[in-house]
FIKOLZA-1660 file (N, C-alpha, C; in steps of 0.1 Angstrom, whole numbers, plus 5000, padded with zeros to 4 digits):
% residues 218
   i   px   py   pz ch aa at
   1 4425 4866 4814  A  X  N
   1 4434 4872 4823  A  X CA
   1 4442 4861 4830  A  X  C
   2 4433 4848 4830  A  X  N
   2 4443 4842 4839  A  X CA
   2 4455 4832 4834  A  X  C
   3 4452 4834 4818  A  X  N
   3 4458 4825 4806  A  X CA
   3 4469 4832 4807  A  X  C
   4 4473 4851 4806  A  X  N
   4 4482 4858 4806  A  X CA
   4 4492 4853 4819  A  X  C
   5 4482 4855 4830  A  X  N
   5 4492 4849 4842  A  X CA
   5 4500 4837 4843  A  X  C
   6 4493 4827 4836  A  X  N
   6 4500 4813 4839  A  X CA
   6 4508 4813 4828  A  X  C
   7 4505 4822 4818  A  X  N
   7 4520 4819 4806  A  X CA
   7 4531 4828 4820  A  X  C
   8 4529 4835 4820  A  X  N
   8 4539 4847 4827  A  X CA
   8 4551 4838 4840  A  X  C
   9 4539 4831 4847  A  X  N
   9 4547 4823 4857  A  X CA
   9 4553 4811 4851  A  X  C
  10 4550 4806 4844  A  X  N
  10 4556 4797 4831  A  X CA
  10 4569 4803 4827  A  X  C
  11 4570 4813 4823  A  X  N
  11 4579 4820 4818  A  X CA
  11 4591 4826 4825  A  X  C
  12 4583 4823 4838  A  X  N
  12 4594 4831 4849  A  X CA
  12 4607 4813 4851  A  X  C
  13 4594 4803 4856  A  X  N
  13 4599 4796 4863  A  X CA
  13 4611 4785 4850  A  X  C
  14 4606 4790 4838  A  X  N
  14 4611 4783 4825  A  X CA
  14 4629 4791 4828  A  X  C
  15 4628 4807 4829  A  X  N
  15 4640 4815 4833  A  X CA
  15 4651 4810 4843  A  X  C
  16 4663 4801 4839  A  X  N
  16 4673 4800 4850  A  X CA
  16 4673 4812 4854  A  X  C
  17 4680 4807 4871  A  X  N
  17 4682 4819 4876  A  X CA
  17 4694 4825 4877  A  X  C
  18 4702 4836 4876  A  X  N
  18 4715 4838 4868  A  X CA
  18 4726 4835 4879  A  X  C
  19 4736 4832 4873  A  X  N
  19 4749 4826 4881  A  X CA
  19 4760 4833 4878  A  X  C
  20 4772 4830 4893  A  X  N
  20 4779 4841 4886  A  X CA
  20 4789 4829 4882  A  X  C
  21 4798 4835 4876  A  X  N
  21 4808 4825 4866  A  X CA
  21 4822 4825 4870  A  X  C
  22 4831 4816 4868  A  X  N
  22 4845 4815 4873  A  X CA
  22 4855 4834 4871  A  X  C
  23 4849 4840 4867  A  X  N
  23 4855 4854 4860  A  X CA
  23 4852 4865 4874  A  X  C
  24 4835 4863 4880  A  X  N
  24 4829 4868 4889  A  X CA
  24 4835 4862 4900  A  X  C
  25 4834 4850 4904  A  X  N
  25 4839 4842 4923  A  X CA
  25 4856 4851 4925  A  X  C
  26 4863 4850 4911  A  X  N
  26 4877 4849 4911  A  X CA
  26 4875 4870 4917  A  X  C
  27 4871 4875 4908  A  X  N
  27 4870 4888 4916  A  X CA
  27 4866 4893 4925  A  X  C
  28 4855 4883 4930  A  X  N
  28 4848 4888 4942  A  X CA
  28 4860 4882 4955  A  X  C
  29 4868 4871 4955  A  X  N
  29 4877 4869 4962  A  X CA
  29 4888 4879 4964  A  X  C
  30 4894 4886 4949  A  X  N
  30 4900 4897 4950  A  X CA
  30 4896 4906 4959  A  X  C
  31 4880 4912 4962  A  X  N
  31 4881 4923 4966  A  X CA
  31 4878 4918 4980  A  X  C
  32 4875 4904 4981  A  X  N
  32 4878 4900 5003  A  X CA
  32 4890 4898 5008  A  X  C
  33 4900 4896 4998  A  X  N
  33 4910 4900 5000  A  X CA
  33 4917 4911 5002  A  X  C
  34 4914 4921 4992  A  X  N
  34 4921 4935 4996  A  X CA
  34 4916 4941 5005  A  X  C
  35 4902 4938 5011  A  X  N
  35 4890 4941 5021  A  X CA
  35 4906 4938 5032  A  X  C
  36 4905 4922 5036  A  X  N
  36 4912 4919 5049  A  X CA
  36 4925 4927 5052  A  X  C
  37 4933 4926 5038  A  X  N
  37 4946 4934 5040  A  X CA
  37 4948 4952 5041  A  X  C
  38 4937 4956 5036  A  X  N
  38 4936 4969 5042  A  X CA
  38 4932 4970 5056  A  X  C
  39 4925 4963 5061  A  X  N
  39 4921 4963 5076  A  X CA
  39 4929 4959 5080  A  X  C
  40 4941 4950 5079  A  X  N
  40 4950 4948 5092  A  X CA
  40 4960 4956 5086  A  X  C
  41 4965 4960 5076  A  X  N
  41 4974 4972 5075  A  X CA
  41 4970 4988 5079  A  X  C
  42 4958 4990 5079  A  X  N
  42 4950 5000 5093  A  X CA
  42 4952 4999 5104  A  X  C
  43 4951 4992 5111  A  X  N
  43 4952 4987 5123  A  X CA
  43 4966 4989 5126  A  X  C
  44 4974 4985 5119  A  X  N
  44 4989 4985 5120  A  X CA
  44 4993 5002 5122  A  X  C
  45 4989 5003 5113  A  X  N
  45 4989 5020 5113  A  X CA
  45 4984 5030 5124  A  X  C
  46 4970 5025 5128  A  X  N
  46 4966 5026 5138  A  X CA
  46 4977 5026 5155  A  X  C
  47 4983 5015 5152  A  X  N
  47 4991 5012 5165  A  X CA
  47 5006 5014 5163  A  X  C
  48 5010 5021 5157  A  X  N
  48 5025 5029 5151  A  X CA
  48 5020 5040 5154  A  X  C
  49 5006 5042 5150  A  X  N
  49 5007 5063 5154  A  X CA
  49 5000 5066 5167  A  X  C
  50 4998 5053 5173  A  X  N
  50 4990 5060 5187  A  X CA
  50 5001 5063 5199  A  X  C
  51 4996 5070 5207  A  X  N
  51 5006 5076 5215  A  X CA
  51 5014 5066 5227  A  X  C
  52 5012 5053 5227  A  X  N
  52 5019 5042 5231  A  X CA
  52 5030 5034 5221  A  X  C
  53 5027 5034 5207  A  X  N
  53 5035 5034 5197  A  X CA
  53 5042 5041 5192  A  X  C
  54 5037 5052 5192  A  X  N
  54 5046 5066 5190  A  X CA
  54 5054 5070 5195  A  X  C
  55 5053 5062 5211  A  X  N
  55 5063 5068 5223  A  X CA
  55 5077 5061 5221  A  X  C
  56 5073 5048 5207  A  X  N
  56 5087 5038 5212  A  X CA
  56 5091 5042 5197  A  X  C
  57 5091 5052 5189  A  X  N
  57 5095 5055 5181  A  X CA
  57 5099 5070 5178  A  X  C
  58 5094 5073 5183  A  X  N
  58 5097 5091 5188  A  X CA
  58 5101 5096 5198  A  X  C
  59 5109 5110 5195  A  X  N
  59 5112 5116 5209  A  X CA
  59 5099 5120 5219  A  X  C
  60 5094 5123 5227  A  X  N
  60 5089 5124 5236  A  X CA
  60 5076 5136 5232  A  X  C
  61 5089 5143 5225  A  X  N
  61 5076 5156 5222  A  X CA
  61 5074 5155 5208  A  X  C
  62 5077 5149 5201  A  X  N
  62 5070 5143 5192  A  X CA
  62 5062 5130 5190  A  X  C
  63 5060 5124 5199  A  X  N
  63 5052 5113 5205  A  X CA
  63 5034 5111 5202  A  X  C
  64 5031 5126 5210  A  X  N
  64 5021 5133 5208  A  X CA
  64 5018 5136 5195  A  X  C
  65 5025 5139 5184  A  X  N
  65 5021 5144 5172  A  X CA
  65 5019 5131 5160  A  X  C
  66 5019 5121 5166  A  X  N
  66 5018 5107 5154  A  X CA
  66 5009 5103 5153  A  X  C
  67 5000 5104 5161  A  X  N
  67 4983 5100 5157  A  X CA
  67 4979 5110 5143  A  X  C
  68 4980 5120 5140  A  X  N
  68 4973 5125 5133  A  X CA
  68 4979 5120 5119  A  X  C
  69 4990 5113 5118  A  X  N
  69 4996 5102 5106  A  X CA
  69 4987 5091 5104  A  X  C
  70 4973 5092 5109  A  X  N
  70 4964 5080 5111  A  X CA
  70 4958 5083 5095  A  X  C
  71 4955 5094 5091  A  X  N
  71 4947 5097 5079  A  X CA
  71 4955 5093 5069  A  X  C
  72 4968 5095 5065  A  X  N
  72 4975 5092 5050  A  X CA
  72 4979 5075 5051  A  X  C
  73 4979 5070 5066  A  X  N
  73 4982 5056 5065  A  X CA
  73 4970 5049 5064  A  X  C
  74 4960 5055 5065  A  X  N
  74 4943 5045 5066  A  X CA
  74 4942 5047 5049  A  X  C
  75 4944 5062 5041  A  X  N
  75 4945 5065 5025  A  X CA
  75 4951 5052 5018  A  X  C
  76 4966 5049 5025  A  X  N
  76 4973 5042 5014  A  X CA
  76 4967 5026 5017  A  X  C
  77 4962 5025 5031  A  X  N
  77 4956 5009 5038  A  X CA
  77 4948 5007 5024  A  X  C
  78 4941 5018 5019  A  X  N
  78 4927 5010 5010  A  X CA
  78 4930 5008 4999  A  X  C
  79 4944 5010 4994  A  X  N
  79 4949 5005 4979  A  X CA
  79 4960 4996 4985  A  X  C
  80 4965 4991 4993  A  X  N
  80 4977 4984 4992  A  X CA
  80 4971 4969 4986  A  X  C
  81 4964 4959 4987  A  X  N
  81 4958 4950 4980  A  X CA
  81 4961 4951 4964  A  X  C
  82 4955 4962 4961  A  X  N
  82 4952 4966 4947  A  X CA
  82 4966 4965 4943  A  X  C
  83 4973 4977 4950  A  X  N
  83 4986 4978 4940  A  X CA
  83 4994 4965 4939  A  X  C
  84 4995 4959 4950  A  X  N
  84 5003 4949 4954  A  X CA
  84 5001 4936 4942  A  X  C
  85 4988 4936 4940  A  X  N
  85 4982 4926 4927  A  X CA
  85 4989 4931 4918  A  X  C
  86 4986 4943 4911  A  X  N
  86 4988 4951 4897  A  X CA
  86 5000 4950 4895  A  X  C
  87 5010 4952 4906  A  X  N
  87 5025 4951 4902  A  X CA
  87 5031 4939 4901  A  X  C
  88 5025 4933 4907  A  X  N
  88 5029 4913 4906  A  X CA
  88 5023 4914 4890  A  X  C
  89 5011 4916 4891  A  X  N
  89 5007 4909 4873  A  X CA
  89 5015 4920 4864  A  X  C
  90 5016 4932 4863  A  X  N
  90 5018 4940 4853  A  X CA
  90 5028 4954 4855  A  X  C
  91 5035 4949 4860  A  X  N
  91 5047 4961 4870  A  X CA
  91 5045 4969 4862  A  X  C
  92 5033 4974 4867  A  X  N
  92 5031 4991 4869  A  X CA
  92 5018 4992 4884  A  X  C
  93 5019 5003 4889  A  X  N
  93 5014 5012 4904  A  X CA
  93 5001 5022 4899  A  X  C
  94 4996 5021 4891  A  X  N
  94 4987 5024 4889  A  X CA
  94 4980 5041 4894  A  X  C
  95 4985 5052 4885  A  X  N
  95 4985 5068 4885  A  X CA
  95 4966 5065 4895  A  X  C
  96 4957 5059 4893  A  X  N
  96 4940 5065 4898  A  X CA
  96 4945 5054 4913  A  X  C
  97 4954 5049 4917  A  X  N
  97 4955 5040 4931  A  X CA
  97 4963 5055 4940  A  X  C
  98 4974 5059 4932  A  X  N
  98 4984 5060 4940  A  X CA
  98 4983 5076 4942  A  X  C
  99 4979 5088 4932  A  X  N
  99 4982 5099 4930  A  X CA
  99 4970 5103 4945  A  X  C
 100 4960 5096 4938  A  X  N
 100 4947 5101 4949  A  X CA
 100 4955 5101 4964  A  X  C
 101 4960 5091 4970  A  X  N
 101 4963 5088 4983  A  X CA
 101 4973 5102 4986  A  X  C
 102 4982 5103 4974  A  X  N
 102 4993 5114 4979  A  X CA
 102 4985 5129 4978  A  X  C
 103 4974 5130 4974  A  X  N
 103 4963 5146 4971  A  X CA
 103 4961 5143 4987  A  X  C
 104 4955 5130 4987  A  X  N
 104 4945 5132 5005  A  X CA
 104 4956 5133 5012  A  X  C
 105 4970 5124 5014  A  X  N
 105 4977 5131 5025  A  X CA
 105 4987 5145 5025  A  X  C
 106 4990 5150 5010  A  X  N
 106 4991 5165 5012  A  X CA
 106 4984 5175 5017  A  X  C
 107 4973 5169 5011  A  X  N
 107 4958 5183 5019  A  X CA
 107 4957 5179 5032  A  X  C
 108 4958 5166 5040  A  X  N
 108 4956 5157 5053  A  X CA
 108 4970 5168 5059  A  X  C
 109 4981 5168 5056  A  X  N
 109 4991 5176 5062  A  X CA
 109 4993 5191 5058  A  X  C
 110 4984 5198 5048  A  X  N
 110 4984 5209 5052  A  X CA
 110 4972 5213 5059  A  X  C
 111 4964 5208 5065  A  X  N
 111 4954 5213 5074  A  X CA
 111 4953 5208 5089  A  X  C
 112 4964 5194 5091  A  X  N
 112 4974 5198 5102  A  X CA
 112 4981 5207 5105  A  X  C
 113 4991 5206 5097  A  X  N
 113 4996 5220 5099  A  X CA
 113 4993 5236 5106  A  X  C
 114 4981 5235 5098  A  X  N
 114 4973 5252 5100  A  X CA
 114 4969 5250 5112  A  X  C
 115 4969 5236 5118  A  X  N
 115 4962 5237 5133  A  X CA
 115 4973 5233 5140  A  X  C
 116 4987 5235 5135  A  X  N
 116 4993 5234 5144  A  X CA
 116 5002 5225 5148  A  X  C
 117 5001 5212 5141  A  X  N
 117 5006 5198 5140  A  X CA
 117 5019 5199 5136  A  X  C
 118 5029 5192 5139  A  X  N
 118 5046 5189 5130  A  X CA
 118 5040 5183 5120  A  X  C
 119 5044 5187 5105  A  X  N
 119 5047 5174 5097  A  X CA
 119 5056 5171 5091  A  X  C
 120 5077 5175 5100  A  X  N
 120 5087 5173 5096  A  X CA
 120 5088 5157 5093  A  X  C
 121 5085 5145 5103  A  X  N
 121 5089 5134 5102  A  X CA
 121 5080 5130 5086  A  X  C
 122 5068 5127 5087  A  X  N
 122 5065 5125 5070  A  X CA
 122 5066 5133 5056  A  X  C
 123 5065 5142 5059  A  X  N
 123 5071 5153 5047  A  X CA
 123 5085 5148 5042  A  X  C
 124 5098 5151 5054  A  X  N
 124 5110 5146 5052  A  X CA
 124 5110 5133 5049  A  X  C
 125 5105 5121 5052  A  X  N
 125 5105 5112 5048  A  X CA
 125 5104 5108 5032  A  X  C
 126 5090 5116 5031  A  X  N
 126 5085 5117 5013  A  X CA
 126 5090 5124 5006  A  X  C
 127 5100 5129 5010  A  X  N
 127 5111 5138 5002  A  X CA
 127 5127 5128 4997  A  X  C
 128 5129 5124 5009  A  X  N
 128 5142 5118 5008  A  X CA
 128 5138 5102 5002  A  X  C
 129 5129 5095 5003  A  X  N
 129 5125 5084 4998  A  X CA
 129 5123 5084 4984  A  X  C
 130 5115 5094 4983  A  X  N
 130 5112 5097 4965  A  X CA
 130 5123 5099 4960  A  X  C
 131 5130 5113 4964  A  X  N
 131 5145 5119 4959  A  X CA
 131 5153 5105 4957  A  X  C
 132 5156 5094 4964  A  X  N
 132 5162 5088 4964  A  X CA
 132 5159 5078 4951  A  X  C
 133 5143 5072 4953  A  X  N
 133 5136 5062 4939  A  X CA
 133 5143 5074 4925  A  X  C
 134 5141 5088 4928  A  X  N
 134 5141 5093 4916  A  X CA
 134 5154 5093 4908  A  X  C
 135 5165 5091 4916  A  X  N
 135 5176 5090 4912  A  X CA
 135 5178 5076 4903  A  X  C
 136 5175 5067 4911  A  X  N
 136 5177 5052 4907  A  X CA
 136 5168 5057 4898  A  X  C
 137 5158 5059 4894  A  X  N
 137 5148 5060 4881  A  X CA
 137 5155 5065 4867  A  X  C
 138 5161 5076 4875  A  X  N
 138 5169 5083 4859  A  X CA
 138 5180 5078 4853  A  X  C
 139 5187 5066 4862  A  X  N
 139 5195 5052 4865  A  X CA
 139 5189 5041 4857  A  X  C
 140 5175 5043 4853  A  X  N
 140 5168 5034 4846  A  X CA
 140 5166 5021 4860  A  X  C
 141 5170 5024 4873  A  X  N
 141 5167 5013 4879  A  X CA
 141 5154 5010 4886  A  X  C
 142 5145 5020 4887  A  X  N
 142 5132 5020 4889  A  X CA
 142 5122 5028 4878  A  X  C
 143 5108 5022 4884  A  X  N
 143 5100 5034 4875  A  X CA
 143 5093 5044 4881  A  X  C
 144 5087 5052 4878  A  X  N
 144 5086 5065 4883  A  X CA
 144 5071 5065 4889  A  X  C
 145 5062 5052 4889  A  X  N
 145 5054 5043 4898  A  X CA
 145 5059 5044 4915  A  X  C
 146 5070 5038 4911  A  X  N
 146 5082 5032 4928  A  X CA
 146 5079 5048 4933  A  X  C
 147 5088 5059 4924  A  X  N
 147 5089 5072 4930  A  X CA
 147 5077 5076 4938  A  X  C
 148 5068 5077 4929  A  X  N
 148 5054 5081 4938  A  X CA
 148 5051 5072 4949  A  X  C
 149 5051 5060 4946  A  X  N
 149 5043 5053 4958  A  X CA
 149 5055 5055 4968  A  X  C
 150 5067 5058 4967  A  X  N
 150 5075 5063 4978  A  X CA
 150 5071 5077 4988  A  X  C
 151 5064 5087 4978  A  X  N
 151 5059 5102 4989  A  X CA
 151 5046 5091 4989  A  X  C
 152 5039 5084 4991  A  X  N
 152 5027 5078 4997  A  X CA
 152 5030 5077 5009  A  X  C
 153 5043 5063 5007  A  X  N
 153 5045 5055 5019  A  X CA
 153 5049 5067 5029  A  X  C
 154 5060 5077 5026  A  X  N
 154 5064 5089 5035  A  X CA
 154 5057 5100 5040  A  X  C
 155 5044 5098 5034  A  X  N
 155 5036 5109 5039  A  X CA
 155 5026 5102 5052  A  X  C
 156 5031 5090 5049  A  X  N
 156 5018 5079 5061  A  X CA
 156 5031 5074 5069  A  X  C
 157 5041 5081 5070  A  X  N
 157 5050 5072 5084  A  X CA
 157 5047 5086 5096  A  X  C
 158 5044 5075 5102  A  X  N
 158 5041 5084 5119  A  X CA
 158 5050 5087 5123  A  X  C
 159 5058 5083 5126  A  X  N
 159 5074 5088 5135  A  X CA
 159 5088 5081 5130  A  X  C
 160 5097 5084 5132  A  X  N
 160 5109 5082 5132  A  X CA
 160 5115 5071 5129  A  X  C
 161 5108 5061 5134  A  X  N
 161 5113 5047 5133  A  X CA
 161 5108 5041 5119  A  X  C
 162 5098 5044 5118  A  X  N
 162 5087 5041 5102  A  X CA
 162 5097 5047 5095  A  X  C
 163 5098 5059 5095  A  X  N
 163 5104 5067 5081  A  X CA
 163 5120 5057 5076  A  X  C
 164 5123 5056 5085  A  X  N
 164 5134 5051 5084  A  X CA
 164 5135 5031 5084  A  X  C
 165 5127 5023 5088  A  X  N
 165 5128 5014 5085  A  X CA
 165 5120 5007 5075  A  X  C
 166 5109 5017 5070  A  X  N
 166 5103 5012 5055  A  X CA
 166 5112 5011 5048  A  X  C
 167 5121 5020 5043  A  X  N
 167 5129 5020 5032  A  X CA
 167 5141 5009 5032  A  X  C
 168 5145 5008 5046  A  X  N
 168 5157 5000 5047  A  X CA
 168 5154 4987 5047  A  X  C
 169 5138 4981 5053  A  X  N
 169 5135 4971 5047  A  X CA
 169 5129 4965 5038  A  X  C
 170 5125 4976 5028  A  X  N
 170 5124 4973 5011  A  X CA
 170 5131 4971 5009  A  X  C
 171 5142 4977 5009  A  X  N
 171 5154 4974 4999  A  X CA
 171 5163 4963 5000  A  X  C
 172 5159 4960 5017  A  X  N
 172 5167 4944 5017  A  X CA
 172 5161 4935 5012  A  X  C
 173 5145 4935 5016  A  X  N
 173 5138 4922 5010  A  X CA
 173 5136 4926 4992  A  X  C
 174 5136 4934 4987  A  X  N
 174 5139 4938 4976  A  X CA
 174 5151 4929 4967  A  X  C
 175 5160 4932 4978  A  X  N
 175 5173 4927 4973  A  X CA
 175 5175 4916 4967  A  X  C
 176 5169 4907 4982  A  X  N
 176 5170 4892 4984  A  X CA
 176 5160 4887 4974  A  X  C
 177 5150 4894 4970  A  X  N
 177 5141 4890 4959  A  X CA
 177 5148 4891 4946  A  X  C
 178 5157 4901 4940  A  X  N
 178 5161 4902 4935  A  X CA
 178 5176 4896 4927  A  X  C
 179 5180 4892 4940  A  X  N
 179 5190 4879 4933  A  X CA
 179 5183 4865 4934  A  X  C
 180 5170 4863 4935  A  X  N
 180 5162 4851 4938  A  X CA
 180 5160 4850 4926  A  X  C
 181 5156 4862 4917  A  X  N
 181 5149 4861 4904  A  X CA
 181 5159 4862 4895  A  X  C
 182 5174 4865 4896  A  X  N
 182 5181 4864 4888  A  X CA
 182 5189 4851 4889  A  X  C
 183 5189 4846 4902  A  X  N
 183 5192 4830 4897  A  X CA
 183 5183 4825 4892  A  X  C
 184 5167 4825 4894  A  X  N
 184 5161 4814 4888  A  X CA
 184 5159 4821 4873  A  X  C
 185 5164 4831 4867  A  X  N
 185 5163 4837 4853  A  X CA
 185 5174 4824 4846  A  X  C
 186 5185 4832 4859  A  X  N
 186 5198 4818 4847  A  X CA
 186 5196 4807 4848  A  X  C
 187 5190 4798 4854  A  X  N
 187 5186 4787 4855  A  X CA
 187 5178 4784 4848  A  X  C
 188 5168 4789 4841  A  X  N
 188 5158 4790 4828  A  X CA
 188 5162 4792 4820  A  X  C
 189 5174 4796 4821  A  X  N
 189 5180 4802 4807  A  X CA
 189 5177 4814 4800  A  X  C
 190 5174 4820 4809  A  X  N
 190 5164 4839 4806  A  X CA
 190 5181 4848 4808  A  X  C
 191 5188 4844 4811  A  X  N
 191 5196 4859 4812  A  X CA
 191 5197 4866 4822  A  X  C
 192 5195 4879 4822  A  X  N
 192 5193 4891 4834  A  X CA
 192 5182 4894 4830  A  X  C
 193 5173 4894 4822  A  X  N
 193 5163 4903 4821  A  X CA
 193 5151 4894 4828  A  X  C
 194 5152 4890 4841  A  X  N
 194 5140 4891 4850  A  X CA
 194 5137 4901 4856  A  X  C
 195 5123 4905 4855  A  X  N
 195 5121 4917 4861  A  X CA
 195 5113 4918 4875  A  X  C
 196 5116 4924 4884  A  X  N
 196 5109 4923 4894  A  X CA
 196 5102 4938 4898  A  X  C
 197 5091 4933 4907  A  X  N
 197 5078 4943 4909  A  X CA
 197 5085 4952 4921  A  X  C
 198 5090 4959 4922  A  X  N
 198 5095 4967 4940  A  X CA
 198 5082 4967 4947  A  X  C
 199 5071 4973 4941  A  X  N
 199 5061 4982 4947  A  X CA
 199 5058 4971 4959  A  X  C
 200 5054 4958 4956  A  X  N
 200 5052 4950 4971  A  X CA
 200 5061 4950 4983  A  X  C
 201 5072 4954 4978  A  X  N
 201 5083 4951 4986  A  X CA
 201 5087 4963 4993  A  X  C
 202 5082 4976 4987  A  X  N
 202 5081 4992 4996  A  X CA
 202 5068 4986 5004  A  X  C
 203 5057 4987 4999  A  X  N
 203 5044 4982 5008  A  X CA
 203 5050 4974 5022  A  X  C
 204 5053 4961 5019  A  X  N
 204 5057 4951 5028  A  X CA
 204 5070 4958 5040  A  X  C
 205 5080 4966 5030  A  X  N
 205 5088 4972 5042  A  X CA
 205 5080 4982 5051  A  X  C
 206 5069 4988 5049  A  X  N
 206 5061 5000 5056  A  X CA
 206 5053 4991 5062  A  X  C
 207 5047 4980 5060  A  X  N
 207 5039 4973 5070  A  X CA
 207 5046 4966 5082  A  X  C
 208 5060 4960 5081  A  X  N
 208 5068 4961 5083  A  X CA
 208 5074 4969 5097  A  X  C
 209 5080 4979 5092  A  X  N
 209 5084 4987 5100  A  X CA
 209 5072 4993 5106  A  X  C
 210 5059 4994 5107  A  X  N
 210 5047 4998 5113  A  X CA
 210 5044 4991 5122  A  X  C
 211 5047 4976 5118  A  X  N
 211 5044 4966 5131  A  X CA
 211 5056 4963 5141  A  X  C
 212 5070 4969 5139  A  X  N
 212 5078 4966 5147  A  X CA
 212 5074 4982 5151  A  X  C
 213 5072 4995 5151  A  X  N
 213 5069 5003 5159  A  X CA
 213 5057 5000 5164  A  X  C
 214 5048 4995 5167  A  X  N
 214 5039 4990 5175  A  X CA
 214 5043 4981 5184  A  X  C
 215 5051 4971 5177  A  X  N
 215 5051 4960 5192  A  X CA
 215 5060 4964 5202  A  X  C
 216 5070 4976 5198  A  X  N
 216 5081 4979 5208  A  X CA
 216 5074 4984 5222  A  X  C
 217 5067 4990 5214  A  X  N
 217 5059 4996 5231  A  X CA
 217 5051 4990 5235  A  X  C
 218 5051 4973 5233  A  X  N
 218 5043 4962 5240  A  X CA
 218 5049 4960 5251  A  X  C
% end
């Protein structure tokens, strides 16, 4: 018995002990990353839909009704990391990130609703933002990725000021990305066909306009 043992502990202590490898650190960083950036794009959200933030972005009587924009903006908080990567590396938005967030905040705003809640400002929002991607799409100027993550972003703007300054500040920093990438295309000698990722750039204008409706009512 005790021959069995001391091979056994032999055998353990002969066993490296397993490591994780440059493939492991590199992902595990990814996900303390998307960890941090969901949490302060929560927060952000948080302080655009509370009733001090909401007051500097909404009329009065709709002021009160922005907190409950806390659920589809905390939904889209826990993929923005994610997408934001995927479309840098592989411009595409990813149908299992993005579809999910727009199910929870359709069901999230029809059972506001039933109790009573406005949900003209995000609905209208996610209507006129997508309608709009969807156009440029059939334009061949966007992909139908942008569209959707557009009823995301619109179904998570708390008031007035969000709905309207996500989009206008995508599309400038969009812009300005955009002729960035096509001078440094001609300078390489690429042509026009640099392609650039929007989806960071809708993300960034919603975080964006989230933190300027928060700090106004600082």
């Amino acid at each position: 018995m005790s021959v069995v043992v001391g091979e056994s502990l032999r055998v353990r202590r002969a066993t490296p002990a397993p490591t994780i490898g440059p493939a492991g650190v590199g992902e595990a960083r990814r996900r303390v990353v998307d960890l941090v950036v969901s949490v302060v794009v929560a927060l952000l959200v948080i302080g655009a839909a509370s009733p001090a933030g909401a007051s500097s972005g909404a009329p009065p009587a709709e002021a009160s009704l922005a907190l409950p924009a806390v659920g589809p903006g905390i939904a889209l908080a826990l993929v923005v990391g994610e997408l934001v990567r995927t479309d840098l590396a592989e411009h595409r938005l990813p149908n299992r990130l993005v579809v999910p967030v727009i199910v929870v905040s359709t069901g999230w705003w029809a059972v506001m609703s039933l109790a009573g809640v406005e949900a003209r400002v995000p609905v209208t929002a996610a209507l006129v933002h997508a309608g709009a991607l969807l156009v440029l799409s059939l334009l061949g100027g966007m992909g139908m990725g942008d569209v959707k993550l557009a009823i995301a972003i619109g179904l998570a703007s708390p008031v007035d000021l969000v709905a309207v300054a996500a989009p206008l500040a995508a599309f400038l920093l969009g812009g300005f990305a955009g002729v960035a990438a096509l001078a440094r295309g001609r300078s390489a000698g690429r042509g026009r066909r640099e392609r650039l990722a929007f989806g960071p750039w809708m993300l960034l204008g919603w975080a964006l306009a989230l933190t300027l409706a928060g700090a106004i009512s600082i």
